[in-house]
N, C-alpha and C positions, 0 to 999 in steps of 0.2 A: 423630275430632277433626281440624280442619284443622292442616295442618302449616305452623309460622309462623316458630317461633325455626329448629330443624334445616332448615329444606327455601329460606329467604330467599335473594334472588338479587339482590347489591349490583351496582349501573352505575356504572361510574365513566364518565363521558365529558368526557376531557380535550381539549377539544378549542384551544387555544389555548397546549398547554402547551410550549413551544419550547425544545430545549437544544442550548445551542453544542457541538460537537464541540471535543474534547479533541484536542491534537497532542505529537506526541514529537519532538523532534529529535534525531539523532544526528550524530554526525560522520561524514563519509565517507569511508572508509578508504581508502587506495590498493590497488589490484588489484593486488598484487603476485604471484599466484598459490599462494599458500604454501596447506595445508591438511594435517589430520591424515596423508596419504598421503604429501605430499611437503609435510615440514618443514620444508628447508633446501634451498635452491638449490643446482645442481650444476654443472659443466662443461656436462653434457647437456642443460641445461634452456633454458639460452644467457643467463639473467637476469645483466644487469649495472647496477648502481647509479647513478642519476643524479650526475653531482657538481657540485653549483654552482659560479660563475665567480668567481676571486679575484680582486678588483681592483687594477689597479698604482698602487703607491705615489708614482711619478715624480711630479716637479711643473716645470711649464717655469719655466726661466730666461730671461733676456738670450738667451744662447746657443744659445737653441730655432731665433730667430726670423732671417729677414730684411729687409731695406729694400730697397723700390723706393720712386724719385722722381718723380714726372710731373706736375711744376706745371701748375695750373691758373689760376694769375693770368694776370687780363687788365692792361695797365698802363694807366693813364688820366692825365690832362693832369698831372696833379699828381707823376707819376713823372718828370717829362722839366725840363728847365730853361727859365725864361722867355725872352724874345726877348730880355732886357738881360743875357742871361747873355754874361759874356766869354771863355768857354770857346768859345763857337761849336759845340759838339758836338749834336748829334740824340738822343742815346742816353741812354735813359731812367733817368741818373745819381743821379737823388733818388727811387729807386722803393726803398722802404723792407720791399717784402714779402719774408718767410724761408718757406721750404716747412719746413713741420713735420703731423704729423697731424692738428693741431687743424685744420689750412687746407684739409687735405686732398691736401695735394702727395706726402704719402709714406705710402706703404701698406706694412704691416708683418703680412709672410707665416710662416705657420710652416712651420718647416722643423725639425723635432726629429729627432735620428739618434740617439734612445735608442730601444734592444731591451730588451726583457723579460728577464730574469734571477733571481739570486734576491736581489742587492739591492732590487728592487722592490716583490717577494713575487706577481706575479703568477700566477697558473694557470688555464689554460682549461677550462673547464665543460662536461660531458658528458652527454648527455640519457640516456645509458644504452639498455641493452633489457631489452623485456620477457620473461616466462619463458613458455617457448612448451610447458609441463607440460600435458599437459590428465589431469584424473584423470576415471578411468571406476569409479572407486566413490562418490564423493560425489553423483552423480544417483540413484545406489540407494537409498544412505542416503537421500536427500531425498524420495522415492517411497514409502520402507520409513515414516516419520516422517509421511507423509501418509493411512497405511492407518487406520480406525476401528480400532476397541477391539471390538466384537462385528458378528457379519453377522445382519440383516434378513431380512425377504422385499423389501424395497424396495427393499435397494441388495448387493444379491447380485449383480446383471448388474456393478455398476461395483466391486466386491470383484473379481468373476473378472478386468476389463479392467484394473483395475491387477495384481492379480498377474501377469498374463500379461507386461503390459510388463516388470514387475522381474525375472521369470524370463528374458525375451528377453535382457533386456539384461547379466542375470549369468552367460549361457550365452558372451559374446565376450571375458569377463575371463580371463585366464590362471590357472591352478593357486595360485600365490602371491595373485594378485588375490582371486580367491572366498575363501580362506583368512580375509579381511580380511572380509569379507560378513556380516550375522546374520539369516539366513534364519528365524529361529525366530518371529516375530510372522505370517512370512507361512505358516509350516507350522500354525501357531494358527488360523489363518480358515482354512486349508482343512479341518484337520481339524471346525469349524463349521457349515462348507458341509455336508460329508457327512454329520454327523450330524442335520441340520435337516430335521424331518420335517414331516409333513404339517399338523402343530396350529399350525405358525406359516404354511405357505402358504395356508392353506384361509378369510384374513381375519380372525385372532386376531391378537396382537403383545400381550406383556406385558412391560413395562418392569419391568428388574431392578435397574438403574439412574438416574441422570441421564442422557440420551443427547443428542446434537448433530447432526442431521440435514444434511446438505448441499442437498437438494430435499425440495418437498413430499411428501406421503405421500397416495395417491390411492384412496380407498373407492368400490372397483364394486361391491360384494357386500355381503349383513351381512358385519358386522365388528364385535369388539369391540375395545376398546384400554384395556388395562388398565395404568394408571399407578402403584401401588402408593404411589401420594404421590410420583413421582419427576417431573423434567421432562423436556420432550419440546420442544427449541428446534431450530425450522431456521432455517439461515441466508440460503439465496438462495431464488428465489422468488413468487409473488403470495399466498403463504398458507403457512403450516405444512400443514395438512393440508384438503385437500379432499374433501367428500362428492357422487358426479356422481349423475343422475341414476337411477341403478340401484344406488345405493351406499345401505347402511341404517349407519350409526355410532350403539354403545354406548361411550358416553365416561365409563369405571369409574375410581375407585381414589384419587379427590380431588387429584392431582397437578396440575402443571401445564402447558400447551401456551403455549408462546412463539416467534411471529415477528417475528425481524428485520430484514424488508426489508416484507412488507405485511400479511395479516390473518392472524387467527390462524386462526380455523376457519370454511371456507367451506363451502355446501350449495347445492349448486344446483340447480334445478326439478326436482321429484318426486326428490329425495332427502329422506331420514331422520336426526334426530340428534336421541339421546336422555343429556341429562346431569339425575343426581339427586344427589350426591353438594356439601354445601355449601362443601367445603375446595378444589372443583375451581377453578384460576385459569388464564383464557384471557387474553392479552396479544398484542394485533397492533399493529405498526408505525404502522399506520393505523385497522383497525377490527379489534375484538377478534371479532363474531361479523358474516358478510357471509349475509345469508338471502334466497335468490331467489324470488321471486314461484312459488307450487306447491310450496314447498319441506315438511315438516312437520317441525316444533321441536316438544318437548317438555322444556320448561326447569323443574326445582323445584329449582335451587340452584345456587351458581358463582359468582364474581367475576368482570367481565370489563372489560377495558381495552382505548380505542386511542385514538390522539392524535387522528385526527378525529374517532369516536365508537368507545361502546362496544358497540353493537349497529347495525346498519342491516337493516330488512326491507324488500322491496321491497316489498312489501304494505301496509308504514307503518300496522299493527295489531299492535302488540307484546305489546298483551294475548294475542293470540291465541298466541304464544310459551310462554307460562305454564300450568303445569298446574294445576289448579283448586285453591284455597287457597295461591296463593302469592302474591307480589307484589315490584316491583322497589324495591331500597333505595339511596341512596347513601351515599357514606362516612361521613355520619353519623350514620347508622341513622334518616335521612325515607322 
């Protein structure tokens, strides 16, 4: 019997589907150095407190100021007396101008000899300093807080290289320091390291969980990947997981694979990838399945999503994708 309802393989291809990015604002705290280590500023730490400027109350008076006089009139015929005058004088007797500010003859300078006090309520403002603390635990903690949850075959190199760092760097802490330290997540992956045997390096990986990938995951060999219904999301990247040339992938378990930056599951010439299972959902940033020209797909089942498309073959014969009695559906069951 051909397989129709269990074995269907839904395309979504969203390809004009655009979503604005979400933002968060926070406030931005002052650097004041403080942290679980050092909670409170000390003598030693040198931290002192800005204090803003009080301003003084004084208000000028009369009494602030000075006057200078420098007239600026010119006298003209109409200040001086006529030739019928019987005074006989020259001197410019009917010249009616007063120097005031309005004329501009007197300029009025401040000159205030009030000091600050505490009639005024004045006080001068201080920009303080900074605390010159530096803690050598909270780069641990922040290393310790960045280790995964379980160690891979994939990312066992970058397990060792962070622990190695947080080791390096919790070996310069003093006695008291390490005391503060919880080494116990990183004594957890080592003890994972040592016990990881040969079934997960040999191109097996079984998901026990939901897991969060930092890079892709790179199929040279068979390989199975058994998802047990769980997902399987990487964050940085051109793909979650790629199948190269000499890589075979068995894609088990109905779970799902999710990229967040470009395709979810790439194959490229003369590789292999084999998905049967119809609860399987592959979701890429851009295209859910990228399939290279030489590549061999055998698809009877799966959901797959990406905002440009949900499939791209280079061969651009999709049927060819398809294992015989199946057929591709979109989300409304056409």
């Amino acid at each position: 019997m051909k397989r129709r309802v269990l074995s269907f393989i839904t395309v979504l291809a969203l390809c004009l589907n655009l979503f604005p990015a979400g933002a968060l604002a926070a406030d931005e705290g002052t650097d004041d150095g403080l942290c679980p280590h050092h909670p409170a500023h000390t003598d030693a730490c040198g931290y002192i407190s800005p204090v803003s400027e009080r301003e003084c109350t004084h208000s000028h008076d009369d009494g602030c100021y000075t006057e200078e006089t420098d007239c600026i009139h010119e006298h003209t015929a109409a200040c001086y007396p006529g030739p019928d005058d019987a005074s006989g004088t020259d001197e410019p007797a009917l010249c009616a101008h007063v120097c005031t500010q309005d004329s501009g003859c007197v300029t009025r300078m401040l000159a205030c000899l009030h000091e600050h006090g505490d009639a005024c309520g004045y006080a001068e403002g201080n920009p303080g300093a900074p605390c010159t603390f530096v803690c050598p635990i909270c780069p641990i903690e922040d290393l310790i807080s960045k280790l995964p949850a379980r160690v891979s075959a994939h990312n066992m190199e970058q397990v060792r290289a962070q622990l190695s760092e947080i080791y390096a760097l919790y070996d310069e802490l003093t006695s008291d320091e390490q005391q503060q330290v919880d080494l116990s997540p990183c004594a957890a992956l080592l003890d994972q390291i040592d016990g990881m045997g040969s079934a997960v390096l040999d191109g097996g990986y079984n998901l026990a969980e939901d897991e969060t990938f930092e890079n892709p995951f790179v199929i040279n060999v068979p390989a199975t990947i058994e998802t047990n219904g769980h997902t399987w999301t990487t964050g940085k990247g051109e793909c979650a997981i790629r199948v190269t040339g000499t890589g075979k992938l068995y894609l088990t378990g109905g779970g799902k694979v999710i990229s967040r930056s470009g395709i979810g599951v790439e194959v490229q010439s003369g590789g292999f990838l084999s998905i049967v299972e119809p609860t399987t959902y592959i979701k890429g940033m851009t295209l859910g399945l990228d399939i290279a020209s030489g590549a061999e797909v055998h698809l009877s089942g799966g959901t797959y999503e990406g905002s440009t498309a949900a499939i791209r073959t280079a061969d651009g014969d999709f049927g060819a994708l398809l294992e015989d009695g199946c057929a591709y559906y979109d989300e409304g069951g056409n």
